[in-house]
C-alpha positions in Angstrom: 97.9 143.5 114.3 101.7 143.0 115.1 103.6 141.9 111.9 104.8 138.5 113.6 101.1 137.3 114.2 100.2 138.6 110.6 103.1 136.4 109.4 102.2 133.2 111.2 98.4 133.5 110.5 99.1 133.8 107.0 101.8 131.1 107.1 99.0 128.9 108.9 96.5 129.8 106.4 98.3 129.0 103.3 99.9 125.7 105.1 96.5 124.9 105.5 94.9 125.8 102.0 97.7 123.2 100.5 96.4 120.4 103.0 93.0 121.2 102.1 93.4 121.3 98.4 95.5 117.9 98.8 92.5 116.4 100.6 90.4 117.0 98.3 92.0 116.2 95.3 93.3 112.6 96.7 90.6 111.6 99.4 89.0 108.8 96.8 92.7 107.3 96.2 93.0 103.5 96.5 95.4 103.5 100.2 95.0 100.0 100.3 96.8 98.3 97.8 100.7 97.9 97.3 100.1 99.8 93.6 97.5 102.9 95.3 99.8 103.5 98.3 103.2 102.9 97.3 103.5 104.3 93.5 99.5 106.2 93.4 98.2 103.7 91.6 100.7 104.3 88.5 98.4 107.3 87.8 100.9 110.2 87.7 100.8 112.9 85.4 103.8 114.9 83.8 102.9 118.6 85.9 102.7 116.6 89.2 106.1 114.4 88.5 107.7 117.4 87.5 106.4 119.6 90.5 107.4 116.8 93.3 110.9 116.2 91.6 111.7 119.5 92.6 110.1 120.0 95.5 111.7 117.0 96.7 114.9 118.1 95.9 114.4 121.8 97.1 114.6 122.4 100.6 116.9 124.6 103.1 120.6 122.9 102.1 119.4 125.0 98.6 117.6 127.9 99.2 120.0 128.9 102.1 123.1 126.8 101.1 123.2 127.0 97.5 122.8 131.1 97.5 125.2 131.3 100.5 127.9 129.1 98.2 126.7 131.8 95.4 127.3 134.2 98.2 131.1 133.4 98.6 132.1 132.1 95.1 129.8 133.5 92.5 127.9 132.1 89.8 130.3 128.6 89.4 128.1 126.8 92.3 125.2 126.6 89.8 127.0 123.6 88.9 124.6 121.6 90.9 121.2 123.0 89.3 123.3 123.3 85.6 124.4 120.0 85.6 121.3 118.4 87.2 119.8 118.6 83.8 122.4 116.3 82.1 120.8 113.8 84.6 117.7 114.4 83.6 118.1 113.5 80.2 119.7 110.4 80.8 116.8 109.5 83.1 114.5 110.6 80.5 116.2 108.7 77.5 118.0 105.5 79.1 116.6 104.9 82.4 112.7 105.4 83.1 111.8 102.9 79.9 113.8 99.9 81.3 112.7 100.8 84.3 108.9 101.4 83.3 109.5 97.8 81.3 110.9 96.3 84.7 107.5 97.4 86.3 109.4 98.2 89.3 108.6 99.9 92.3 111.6 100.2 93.8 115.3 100.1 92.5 116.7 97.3 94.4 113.5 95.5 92.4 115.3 95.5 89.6 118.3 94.5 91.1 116.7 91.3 91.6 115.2 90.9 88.8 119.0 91.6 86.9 120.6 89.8 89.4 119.6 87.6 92.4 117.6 88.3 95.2 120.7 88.8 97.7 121.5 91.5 95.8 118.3 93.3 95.9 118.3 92.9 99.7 121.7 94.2 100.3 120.6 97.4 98.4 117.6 97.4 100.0 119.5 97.3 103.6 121.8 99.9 101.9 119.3 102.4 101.2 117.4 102.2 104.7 120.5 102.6 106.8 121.3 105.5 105.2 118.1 106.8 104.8 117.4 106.4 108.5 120.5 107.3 109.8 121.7 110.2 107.6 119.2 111.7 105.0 115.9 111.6 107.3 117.7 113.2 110.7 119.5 116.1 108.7 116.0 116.5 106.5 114.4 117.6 110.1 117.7 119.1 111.4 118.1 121.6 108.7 114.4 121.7 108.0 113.9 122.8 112.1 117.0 125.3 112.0 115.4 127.1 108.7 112.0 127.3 110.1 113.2 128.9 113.3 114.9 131.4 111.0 111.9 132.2 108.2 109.4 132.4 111.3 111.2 134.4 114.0 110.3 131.8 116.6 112.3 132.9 119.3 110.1 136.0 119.3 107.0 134.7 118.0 107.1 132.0 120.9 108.8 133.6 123.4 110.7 130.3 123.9 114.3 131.2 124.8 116.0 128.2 125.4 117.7 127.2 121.8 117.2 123.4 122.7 114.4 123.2 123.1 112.9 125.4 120.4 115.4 122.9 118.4 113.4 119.9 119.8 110.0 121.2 119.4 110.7 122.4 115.6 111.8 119.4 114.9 108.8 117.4 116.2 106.0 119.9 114.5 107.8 119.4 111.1 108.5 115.4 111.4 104.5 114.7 112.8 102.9 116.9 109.7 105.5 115.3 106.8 104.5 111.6 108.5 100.9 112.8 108.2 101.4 113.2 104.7 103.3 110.2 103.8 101.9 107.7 106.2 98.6 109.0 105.5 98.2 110.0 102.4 100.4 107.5 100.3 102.8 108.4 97.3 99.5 110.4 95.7 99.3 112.9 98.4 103.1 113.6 98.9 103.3 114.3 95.0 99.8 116.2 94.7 100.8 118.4 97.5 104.4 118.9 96.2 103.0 120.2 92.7 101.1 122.6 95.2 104.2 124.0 97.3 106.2 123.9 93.5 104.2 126.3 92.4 104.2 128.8 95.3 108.2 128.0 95.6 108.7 129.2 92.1 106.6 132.0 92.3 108.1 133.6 96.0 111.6 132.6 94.5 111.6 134.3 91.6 109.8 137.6 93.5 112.9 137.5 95.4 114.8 137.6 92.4 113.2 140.2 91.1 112.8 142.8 94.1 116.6 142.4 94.8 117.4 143.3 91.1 114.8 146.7 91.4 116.4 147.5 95.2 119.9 147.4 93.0 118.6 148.6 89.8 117.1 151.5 91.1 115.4 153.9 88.6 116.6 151.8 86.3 114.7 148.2 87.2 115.5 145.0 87.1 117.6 145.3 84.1 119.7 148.2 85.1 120.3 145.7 88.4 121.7 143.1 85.8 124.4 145.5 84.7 125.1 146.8 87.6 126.1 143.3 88.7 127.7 142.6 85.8 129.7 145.8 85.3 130.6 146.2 89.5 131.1 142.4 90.1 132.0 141.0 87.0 133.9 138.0 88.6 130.9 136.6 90.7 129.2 136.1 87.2 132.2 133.5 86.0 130.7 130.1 85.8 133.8 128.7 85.9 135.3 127.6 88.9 138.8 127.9 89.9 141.3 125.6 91.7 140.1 126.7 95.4 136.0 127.1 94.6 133.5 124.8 96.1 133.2 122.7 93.0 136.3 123.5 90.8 135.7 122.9 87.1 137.1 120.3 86.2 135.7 118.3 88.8 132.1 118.8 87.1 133.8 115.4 85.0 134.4 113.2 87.8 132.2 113.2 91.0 130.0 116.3 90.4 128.3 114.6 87.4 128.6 110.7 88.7 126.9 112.1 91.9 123.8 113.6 90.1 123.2 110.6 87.8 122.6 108.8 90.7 120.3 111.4 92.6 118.3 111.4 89.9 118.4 108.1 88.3 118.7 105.4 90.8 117.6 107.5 94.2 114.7 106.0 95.6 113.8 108.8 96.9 113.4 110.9 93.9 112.2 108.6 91.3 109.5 107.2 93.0 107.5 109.5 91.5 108.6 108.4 88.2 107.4 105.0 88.3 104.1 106.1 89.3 104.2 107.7 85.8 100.7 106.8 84.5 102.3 105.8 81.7 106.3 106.3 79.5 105.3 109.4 77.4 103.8 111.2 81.2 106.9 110.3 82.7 109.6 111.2 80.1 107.6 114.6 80.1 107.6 114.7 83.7 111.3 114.5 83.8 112.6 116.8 81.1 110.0 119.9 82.5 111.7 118.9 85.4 115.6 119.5 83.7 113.6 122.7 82.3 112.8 124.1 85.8 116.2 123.2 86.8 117.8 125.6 84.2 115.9 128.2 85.4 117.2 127.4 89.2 119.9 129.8 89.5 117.7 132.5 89.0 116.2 131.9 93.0 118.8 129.9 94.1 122.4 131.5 93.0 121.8 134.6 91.7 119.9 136.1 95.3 123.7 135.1 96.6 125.3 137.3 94.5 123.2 140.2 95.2 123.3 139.8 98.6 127.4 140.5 98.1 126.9 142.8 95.9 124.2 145.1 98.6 125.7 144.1 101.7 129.5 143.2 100.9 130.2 145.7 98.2 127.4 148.6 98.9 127.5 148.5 102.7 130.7 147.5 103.5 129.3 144.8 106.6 130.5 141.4 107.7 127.7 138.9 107.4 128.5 135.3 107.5 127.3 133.2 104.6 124.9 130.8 105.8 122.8 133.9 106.5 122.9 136.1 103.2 120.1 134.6 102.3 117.5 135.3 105.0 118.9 138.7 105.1 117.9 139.6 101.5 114.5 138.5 102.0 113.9 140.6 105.0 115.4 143.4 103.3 113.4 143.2 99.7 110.3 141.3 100.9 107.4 143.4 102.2 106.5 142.4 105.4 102.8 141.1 104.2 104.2 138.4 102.1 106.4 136.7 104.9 104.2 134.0 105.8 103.5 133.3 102.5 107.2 132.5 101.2 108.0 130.7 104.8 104.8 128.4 104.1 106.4 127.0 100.8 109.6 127.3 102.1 108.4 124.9 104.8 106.7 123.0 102.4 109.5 122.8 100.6 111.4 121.1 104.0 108.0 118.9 104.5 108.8 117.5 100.9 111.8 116.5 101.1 111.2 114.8 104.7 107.9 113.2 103.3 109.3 111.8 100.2 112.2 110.3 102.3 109.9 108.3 104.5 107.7 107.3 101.6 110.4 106.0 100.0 111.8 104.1 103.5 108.8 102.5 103.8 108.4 101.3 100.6 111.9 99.8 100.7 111.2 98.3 104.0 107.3 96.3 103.0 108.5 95.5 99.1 112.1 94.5 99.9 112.3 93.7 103.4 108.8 92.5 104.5 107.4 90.7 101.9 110.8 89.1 100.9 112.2 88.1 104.4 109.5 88.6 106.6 105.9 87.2 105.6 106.5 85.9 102.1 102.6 85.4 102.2 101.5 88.9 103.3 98.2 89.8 101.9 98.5 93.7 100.0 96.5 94.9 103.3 99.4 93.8 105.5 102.2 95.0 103.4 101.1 98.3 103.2 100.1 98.5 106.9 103.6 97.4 108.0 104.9 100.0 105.7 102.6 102.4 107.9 104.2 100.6 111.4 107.8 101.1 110.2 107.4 104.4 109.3 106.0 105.5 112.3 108.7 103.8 113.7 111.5 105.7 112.0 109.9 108.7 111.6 110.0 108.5 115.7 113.7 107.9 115.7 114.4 110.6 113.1 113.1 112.9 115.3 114.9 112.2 118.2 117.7 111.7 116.5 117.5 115.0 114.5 118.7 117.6 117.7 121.7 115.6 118.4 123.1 117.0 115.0 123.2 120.6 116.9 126.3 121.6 116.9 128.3 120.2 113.8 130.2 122.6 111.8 129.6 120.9 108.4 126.5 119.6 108.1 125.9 119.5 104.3 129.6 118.8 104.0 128.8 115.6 106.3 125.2 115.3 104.2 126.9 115.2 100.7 129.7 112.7 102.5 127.8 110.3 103.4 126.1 110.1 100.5 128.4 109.4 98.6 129.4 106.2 100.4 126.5 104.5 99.1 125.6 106.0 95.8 128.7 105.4 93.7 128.0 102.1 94.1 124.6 101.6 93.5 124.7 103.8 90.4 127.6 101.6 89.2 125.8 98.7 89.1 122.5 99.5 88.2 124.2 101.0 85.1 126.5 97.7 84.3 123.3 95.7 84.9 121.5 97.5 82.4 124.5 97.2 79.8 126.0 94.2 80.3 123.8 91.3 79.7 126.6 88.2 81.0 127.8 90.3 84.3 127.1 87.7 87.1 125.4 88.5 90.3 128.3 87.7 92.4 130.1 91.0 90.6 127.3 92.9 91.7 127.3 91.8 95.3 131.2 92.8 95.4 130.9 95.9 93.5 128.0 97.0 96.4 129.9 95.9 99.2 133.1 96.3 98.3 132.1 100.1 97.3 130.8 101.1 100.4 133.8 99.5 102.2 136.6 101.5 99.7 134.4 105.1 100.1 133.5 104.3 103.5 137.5 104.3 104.2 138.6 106.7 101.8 136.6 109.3 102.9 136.0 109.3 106.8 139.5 106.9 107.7 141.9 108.3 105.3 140.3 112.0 104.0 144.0 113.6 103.9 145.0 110.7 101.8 142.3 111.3 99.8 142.9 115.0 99.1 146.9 114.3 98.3 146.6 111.2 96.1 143.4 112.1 94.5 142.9 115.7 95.1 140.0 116.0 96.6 136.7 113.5 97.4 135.1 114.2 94.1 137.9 113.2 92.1 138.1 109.7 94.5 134.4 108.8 93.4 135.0 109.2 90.1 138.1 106.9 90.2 136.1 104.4 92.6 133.0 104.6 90.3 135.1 103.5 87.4 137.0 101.0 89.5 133.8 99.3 90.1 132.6 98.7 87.0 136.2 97.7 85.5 135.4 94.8 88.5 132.3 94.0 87.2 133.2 94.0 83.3 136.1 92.0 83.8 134.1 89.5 86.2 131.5 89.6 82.8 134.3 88.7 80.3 136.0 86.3 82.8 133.1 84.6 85.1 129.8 85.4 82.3 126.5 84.3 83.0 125.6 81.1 81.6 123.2 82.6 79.6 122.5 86.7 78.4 120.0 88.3 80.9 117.3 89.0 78.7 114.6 92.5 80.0 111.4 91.2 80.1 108.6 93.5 79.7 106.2 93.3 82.3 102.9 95.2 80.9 102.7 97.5 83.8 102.5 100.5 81.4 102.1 101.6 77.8 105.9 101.7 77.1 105.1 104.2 73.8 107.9 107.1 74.1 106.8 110.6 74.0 107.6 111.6 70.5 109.6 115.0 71.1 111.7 113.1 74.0 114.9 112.8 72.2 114.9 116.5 69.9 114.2 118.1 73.9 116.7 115.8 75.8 119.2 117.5 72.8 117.7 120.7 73.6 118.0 120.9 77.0 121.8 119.9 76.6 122.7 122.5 73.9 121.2 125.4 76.5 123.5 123.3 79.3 127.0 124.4 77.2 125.2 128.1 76.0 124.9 128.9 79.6 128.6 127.8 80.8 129.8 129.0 77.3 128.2 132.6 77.8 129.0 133.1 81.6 132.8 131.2 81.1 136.0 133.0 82.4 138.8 130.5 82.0 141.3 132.3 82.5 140.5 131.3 86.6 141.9 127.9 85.7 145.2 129.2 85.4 145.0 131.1 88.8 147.2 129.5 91.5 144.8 131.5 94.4 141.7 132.7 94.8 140.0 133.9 97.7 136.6 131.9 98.7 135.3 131.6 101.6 134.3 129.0 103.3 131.0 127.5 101.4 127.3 128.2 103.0 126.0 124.8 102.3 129.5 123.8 104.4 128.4 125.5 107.2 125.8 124.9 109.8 122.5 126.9 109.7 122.6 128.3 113.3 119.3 130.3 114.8 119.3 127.8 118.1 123.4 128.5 118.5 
């Protein structure tokens, strides 16, 4: 049998098993219901909210991008998986009880229940526009383009026109991760994201570990790690300097304001936290979660700097970035466990997509539906026109999706875009939270006006940007605190009449898990080891240094 069929039967098969085994384990789940479908009838245990937070946040921008950034600037672009964890704490300690307390389902919820009810719908309105317009299309874009790459499908198909491989890619992937969500519920997605977690893991870290051997030699995987260490010893620095993707000091400003929000206040992400079956499951969920994120550069910086280190500084060849990755796994991966890595790595793109669409139509039949549309709507109806809508976008995400051929920064343009509307909705679900006398009419102006500021700053006036602020990260941060100066001073100048007082609504046993806070203070302590061991300061004070342009900058490109 020809390796190619090998790989895609196997690929099928174990794509399969994980659909199987997600059957099976959620076919008796209560779809009916605004509670079974949308948070999985608040049944969620800690291993399955830890495995679908990563899988939802792994998928080609960071097994390809993050090792191809690792690829042209070392071991500083683990600042993303690294400070992650920070997050993560602060979900586990600050946020998830008031929002388990709130009984919330989604965050412009509380929102309303902080503020007004215009607020919650202008968040709600934020979050699907930029759902359905940037984070669902570029899901299937880079989803398609990885796909293409893992599988060979050019050869395997025999289909040699790029567009429309691109096009029919992007439909396969955007039917089977609506199957999921639209059929399955929030249950399904999460069961079968613990399933792909586990194989990701496992055929990331065997990656890890045949690249060290092929280096190593005799020696093995640790005569690998020295070799690295002793022949590159500047790709190990987890320091950035002035011209690296994420220069240190930036970690302060943007960098860290940016990951508070992905992993506090993202709908799409902590879905699965409010589905915690109860506090203790959830808080657990979260800090294995910061856990498995401190172990992420292992599979998704370190495979970068070995491919430098075999192909740059062994071989002496010119490969481009975006591509180190893929090239080390053909080169250490035997050819009988292809299908098997490009199933969860697919799974991986399938999570992220399915979680996204959950999450839009969940936003669209709590906030939109039943609010605006049929204030009446039986829990049947709700959750069926959260079926029609996603159906609906899911549709226009795919068609959407192969007009982003072509652009020459698409993660650039991904992490952009983003940032429009998550400095602001982080700033004020965290001055809601603390400040009991803000008004609603501060929040409405802090949301808008956010969007509006960023909006400009960053895609009217970028150069502006970079000279006044030095770069876009730096501009949140200062836009971030902007926002809530507005709101405090609209607190201590316009308060409310009376303190907001954070009703509990009895959704779920609110009783902390009691090792939350001495592992929250864990997890941070092995946050400042790690920079402390790997740290090379003496970069700061560099005026150059050569990087190239980052992977995750850079479109993946198997249909150019």
């Amino acid at each position: 049998m020809p390796a190619i069929w090998f790989t895609l039967i196997s690929f099928l098969f174990f794509t399969g098993l994980v659909a199987l085994l997600t059957w099976l384990a959620t076919r008796g789940e209560d779809l009916k219901t605004q509670k079974g479908y949308f948070l999985a009838g608040r049944s969620l245990t800690f291993p399955v909210i830890a495995g679908s937070l990563l899988l939802t946040n792994l998928s080609t921008e960071q097994m390809v991008g993050l090792n191809g950034d690792a690829f042209s600037a070392g071991l500083s672009v683990m600042v993303w998986e690294v400070v992650a964890v920070v997050a993560l704490v602060a979900m586990a300690l600050f946020f998830l009880p008031r929002f388990l307390k709130s009984g919330i389902t989604t965050v412009p919820q509380l929102l309303e229940i902080r503020f007004d009810r215009t607020t919650q719908i202008i968040c709600n309105l934020i979050f699907l526009i930029a759902y359905m317009t940037i984070l669902l299309p570029i899901i299937l874009y880079t989803g398609a383009q990885g796909m293409a790459s893992i599988l060979n499908l050019t050869e395997l198909t025999g289909i040699q026109n790029h567009t429309v491989l691109l096009w029919l890619s992007v439909w396969v992937i955007g039917l089977i991760g609506s199957a999921y969500a639209l059929l399955g519920g929030l249950r399904s997605t999460a069961f079968s994201d613990m399933l792909n977690g586990i194989g990701l893991l496992a055929g990331g870290f065997l990656i890890t570990i045949l690249g060290l051997k092929l280096i190593g030699g005799d020696a093995g995987i640790l005569g690998g790690l020295e070799t690295l260490s002793t022949e590159i010893p500047d790709r190990l620095n987890s320091i950035g300097g002035a011209k690296a993707p994420v220069p240190f000091w930036n970690i302060f400003t943007g960098v860290l304001i940016i990951n508070v929000f992905y992993w506090c206040t993202n709908q799409q992400i902590i879905q699965r936290t409010l589905a915690a079956s109860n506090l203790a499951e959830g808080q657990k969920g979260v800090l294995l979660t910061g856990l498995l994120k401190l172990l992420g550069p292992l599979y998704l910086v370190l495979p970068g700097i070995m491919a430098y280190y075999i192909f740059v500084v062994q071989r002496g060849e010119e490969l481009k970035s975006v591509l180190a990755y893929g090239t080390l796994v053909r080169e250490v991966l035997p050819w009988w466990l292809t299908g098997f890595f490009a199933a969860v790595l697919v799974g991986a793109i399938l999570s992220s997509f399915n979680s996204a669409l959950n999450s839009t139509c969940t936003l669209f039949s709590l906030g939109i539906y039943k609010r605006l549309w049929k204030k009446d709507a039986t829990e049947i109806q709700v959750v069926r026109s959260g079926k029609y809508f996603g159906c609906l976008i899911a549709a226009m995400s795919m068609i959407v999706a192969p007009l982003l051929a072509g652009q020459d920064s698409i993660f650039t343009y991904l992490q952009t875009m983003n940032g429009i509307y998550n400095i602001p909705i982080c700033a004020v679900v965290l001055v809601g939270l603390l400040s009991k006398r803000t008004p609603a009419i501060a929040a409405k102006i802090a949301l808008l006006g956010g969007v509006i500021i960023i909006a400009l700053g960053v895609l009217a006036f970028p150069e502006a940007v970079n000279y006044l602020f030095g770069g876009q990260w730096h501009f949140f941060g200062v836009v971030f605190v902007l926002l809530i100066a507005v709101m405090l001073f609209f607190a201590y100048a316009f308060p409310r009449p009376t303190p907001w007082v954070h009703e509990d609504s009895g959704e779920v046993d609110l009783t902390p898990w009691k090792y939350v806070v001495p592992c929250g203070i864990a997890l941070l302590v092995v946050v400042v080891l790690i920079y402390a061991f790997f740290a090379d300061f003496s970069v700061l004070s560099q005026s150059t240094e050569v990087v190239a342009t980052p992977a995750s900058a850079e479109a993946v490109v198997p249909f150019e």
